[in-house]
C-alpha positions in Angstrom: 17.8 -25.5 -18.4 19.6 -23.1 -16.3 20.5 -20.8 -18.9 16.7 -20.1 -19.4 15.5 -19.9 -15.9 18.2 -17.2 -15.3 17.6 -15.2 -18.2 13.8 -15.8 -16.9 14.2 -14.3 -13.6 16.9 -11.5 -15.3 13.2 -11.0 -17.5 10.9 -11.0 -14.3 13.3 -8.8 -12.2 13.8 -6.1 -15.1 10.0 -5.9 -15.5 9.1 -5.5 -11.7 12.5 -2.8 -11.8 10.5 -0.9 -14.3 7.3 -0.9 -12.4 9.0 0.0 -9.2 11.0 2.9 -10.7 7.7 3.9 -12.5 5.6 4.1 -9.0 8.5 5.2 -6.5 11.1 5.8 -7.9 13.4 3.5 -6.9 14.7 -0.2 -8.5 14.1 -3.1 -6.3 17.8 -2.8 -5.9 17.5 0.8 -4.6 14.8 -0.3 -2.3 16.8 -3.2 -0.9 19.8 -1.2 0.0 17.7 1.6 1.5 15.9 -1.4 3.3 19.4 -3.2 4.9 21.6 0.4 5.5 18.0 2.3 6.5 19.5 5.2 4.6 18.2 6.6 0.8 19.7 4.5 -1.8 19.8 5.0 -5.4 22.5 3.5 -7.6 21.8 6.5 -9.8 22.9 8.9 -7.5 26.9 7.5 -7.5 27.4 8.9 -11.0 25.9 12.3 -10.3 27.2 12.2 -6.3 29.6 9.9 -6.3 27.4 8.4 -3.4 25.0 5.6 -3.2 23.3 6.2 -0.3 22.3 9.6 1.7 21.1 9.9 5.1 17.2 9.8 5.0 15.5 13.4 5.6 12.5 13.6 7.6 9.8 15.8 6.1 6.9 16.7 8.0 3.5 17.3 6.2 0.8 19.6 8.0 -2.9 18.9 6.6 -4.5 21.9 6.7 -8.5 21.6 6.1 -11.1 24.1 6.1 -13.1 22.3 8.6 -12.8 22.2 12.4 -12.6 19.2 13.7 -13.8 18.6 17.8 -14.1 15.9 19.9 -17.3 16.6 22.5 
């Protein structure tokens, strides 16, 4: 019994990884140790970096819209 409900959730887990990566870019893995240091994670990143995590960067976005907008 065991033995299938933990290659089960092993099967759940790898299929909501690839989803994740697929939208964000991150594993649920990534997202959970970004979540608890509140720094970038990707397990990726330690082979090419030799670093897990990253200090997050703050990127501003300006809209910029060919209407004007006022408040009366």
């Amino acid at each position: 019994m065991l033995p299938q409900l933990g290659a089960t959730i092993d099967t759940v887990k790898t299929g909501a990884d690839v989803v994740s990566y697929s939208t964000k870019g991150k594993s649920l893995t990534d997202r959970f140790l970004s979540y608890a240091t509140d720094k970038d994670c990707k397990l990726y990143n330690l082979f090419i970096y030799g670093l897990i995590c990253e200090e997050k960067k703050l990127y501003t976005e300006i809209a910029t819209s060919p209407h004007n907008y006022t408040l009366d």
